[in-house]
C-alpha positions as CSV (number, residue, x, y, z in Angstrom):
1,X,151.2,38.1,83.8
2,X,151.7,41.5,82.1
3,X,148.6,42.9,80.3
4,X,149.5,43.3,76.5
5,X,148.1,47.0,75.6
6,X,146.6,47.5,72.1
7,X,147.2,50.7,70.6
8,X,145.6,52.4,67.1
9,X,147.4,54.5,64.4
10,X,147.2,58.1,63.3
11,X,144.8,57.0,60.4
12,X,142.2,55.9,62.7
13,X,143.0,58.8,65.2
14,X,142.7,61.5,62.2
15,X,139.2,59.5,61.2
16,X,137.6,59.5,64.2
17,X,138.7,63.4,64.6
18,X,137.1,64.2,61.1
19,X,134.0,61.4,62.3
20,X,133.7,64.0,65.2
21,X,133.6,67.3,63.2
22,X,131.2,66.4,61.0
23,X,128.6,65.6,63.6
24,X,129.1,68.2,65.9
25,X,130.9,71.2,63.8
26,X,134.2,73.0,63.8
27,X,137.4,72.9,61.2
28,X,138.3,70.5,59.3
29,X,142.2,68.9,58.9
30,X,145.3,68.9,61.5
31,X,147.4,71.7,62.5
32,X,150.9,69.6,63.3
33,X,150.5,65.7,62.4
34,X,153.8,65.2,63.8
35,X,152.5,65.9,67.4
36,X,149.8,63.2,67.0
37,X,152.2,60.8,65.7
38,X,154.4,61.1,68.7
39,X,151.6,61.1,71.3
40,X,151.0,57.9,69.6
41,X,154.1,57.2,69.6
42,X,154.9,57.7,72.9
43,X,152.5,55.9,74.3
44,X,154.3,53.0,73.8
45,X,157.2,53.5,75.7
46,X,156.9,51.6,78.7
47,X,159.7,53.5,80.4
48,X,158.2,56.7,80.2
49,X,154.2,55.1,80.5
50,X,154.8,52.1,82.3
51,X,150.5,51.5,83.1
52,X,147.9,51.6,81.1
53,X,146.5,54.3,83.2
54,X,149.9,56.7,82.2
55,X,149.7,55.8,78.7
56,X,146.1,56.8,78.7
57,X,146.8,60.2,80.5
58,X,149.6,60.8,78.1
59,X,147.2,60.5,74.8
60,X,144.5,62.8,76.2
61,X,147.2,65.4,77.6
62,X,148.9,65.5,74.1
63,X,145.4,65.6,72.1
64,X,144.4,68.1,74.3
65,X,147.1,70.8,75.0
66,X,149.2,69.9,72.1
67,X,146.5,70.9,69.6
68,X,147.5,68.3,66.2
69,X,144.1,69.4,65.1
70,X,142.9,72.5,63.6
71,X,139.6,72.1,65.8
72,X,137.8,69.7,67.9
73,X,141.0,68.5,70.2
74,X,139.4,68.4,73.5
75,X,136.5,66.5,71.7
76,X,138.9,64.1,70.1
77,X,140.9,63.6,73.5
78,X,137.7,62.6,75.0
79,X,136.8,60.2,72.0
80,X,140.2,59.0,71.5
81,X,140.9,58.4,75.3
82,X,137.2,55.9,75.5
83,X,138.5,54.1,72.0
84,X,141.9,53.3,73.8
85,X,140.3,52.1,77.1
86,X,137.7,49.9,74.5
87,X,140.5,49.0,72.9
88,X,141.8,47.3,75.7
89,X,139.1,45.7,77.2
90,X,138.0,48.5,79.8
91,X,134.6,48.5,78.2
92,X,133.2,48.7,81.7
93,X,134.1,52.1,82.3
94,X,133.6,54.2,78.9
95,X,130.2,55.6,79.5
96,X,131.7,56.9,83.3
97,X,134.8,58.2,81.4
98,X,132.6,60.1,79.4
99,X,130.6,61.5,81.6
100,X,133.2,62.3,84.2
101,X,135.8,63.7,81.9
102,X,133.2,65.7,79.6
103,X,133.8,68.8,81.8
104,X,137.7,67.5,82.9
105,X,138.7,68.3,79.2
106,X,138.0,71.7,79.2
107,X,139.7,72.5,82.7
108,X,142.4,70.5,81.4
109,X,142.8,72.9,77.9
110,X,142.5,75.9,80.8
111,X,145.4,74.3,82.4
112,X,143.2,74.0,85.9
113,X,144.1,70.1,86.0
114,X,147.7,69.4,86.3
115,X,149.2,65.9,84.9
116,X,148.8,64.6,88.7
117,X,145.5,65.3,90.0
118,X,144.2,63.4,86.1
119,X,146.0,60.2,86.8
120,X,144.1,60.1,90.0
121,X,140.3,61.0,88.5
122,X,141.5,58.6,85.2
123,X,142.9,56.1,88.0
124,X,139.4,56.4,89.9
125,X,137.5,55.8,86.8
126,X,139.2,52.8,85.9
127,X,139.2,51.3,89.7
128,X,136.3,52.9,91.3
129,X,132.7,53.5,91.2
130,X,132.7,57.0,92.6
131,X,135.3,59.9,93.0
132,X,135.8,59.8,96.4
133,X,136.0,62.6,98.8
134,X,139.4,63.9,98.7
135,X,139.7,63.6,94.7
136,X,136.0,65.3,94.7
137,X,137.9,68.2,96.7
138,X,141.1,67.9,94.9
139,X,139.1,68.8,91.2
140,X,136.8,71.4,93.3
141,X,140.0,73.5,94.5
142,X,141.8,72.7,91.0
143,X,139.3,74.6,89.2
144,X,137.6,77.1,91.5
């Protein structure tokens, strides 16, 4: 049986951006609300993001290196990418996706983690306990 995905709208994406600038600073509003929208929109495709695990590397790529948001999108990625896994019942592994992608979010903005390499630390997160060796050596080389 397939799992059914839950997704959110851009009103709860743009207020949980605008939760996350007022408690930890930056600019207000959104630079292109039409990128958001189809990052959101996107992510249900099934073609194009046929896992969960594509769908969620798909939101925080597009929060992150798309900029919608005037400031705060690396944050907001972050945020965004642990409401989507609650959403859907991952609840098990949002505090290590916060803790693990906290510095994977700003290598990803410096374009030092490619598309590949974060389905494998987002596919570790959600099916592991630990990054194991060669992903531990994959992110080391990525962003030496």
């Amino acid at each position: 049986m397939e799992q059914q995905i839950f997704y959110f709208d851009t009103k709860h994406a743009i207020s949980v951006h605008d939760w996350i600038i007022d408690n930890s600073g930056g600019l207000q509003g959104y630079r292109e609300i039409g990128l958001l929208d189809s990052a959101l929109e996107h992510i249900q495709n099934d073609v194009y993001y046929p896992t969960f695990q594509d769908k969620l590397k798909h939101l925080i790529i597009a929060i992150n290196k798309f900029h919608p948001f005037n400031d705060g999108n690396k944050r907001s990625s972050l945020v965004l990418g642990a409401y989507f896994l609650k959403l859907n019942g991952y609840d098990y592994c949002i505090d290590r996706f916060i803790l693990k992608m906290e510095n994977i979010v700003v290598w990803l903005a410096e374009s030092k983690i490619n598309d590949e390499l974060l389905l494998n630390i987002l596919h570790s997160i959600i099916e592991e306990d630990e990054f194991n060796e060669s992903l531990k050596l994959a992110i080391f080389e990525a962003v030496r």
